[in-house]
C-alpha positions in Angstrom: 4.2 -8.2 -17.4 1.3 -6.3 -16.6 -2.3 -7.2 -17.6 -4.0 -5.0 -19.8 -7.7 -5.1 -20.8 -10.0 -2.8 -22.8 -12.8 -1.3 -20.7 -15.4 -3.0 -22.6 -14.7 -6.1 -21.2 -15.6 -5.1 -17.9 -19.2 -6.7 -18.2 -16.7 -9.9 -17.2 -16.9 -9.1 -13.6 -16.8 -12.8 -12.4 -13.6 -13.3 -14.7 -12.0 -10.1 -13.8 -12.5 -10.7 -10.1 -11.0 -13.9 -10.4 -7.9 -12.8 -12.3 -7.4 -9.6 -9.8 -7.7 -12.3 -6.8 -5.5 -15.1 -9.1 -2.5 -12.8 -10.5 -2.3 -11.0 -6.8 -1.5 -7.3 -9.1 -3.5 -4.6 -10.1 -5.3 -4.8 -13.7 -5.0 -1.7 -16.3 -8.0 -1.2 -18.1 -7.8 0.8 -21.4 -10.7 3.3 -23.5 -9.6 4.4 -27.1 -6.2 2.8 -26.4 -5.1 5.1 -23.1 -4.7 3.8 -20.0 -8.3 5.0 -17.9 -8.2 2.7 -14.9 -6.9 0.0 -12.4 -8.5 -2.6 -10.7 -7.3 -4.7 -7.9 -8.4 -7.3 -4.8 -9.3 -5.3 -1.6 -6.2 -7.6 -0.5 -3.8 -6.2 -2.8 -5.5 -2.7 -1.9 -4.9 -3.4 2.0 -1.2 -4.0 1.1 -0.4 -1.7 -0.9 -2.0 1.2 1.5 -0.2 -0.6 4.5 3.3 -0.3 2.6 2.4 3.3 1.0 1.8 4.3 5.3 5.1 2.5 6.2 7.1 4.6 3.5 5.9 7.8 4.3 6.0 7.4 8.4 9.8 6.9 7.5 9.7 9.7 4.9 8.3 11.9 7.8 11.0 10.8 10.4 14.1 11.2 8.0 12.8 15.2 7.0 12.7 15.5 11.0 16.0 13.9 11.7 17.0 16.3 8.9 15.8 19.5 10.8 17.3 18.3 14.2 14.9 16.0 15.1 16.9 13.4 18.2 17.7 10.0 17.6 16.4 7.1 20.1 17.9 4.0 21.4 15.8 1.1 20.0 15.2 -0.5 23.6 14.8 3.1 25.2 12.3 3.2 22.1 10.5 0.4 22.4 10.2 0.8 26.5 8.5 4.0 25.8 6.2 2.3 22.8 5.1 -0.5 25.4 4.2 2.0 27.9 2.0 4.0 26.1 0.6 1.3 24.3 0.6 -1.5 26.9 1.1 0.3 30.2 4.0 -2.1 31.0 6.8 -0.3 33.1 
């Protein structure tokens, strides 16, 4: 379940910091009742960027392979990543 607090509480910053760093998920924070903002770790942050990049580098590969784009072979693949990347042969 998701925790909710009202934006007035947010003078609590040592308690909120703690809960954001203790419950590893974001925090909703409510004015007049409406949902206004979220708060999070910088760790959750990092993670949930990293996975949002991940999803839409495969989003952008299956709309090529839809247009034509060419399939790889995963060692031909991965021989070509480590070369540019590594200059290994």
């Amino acid at each position: 379940m998701p925790t909710i607090i009202p934006i007035r509480d947010l003078r609590k910053t040592s308690e909120i910091s703690e809960m954001a760093h203790n419950k590893k998920e974001p925090i909703f924070v409510t004015k007049n009742g409406y949902s206004d903002l979220v708060i999070m770790s910088a760790e959750l942050y990092d993670r949930l960027v990293r996975i949002s990049r991940i999803d839409q580098a495969i989003f952008e590969a299956e709309k090529e392979i839809e247009k034509g784009g060419k399939t790889m072979d995963l060692k031909k693949a991965k021989k070509k990543l480590d070369k540019k990347y590594y200059g290994k042969k």
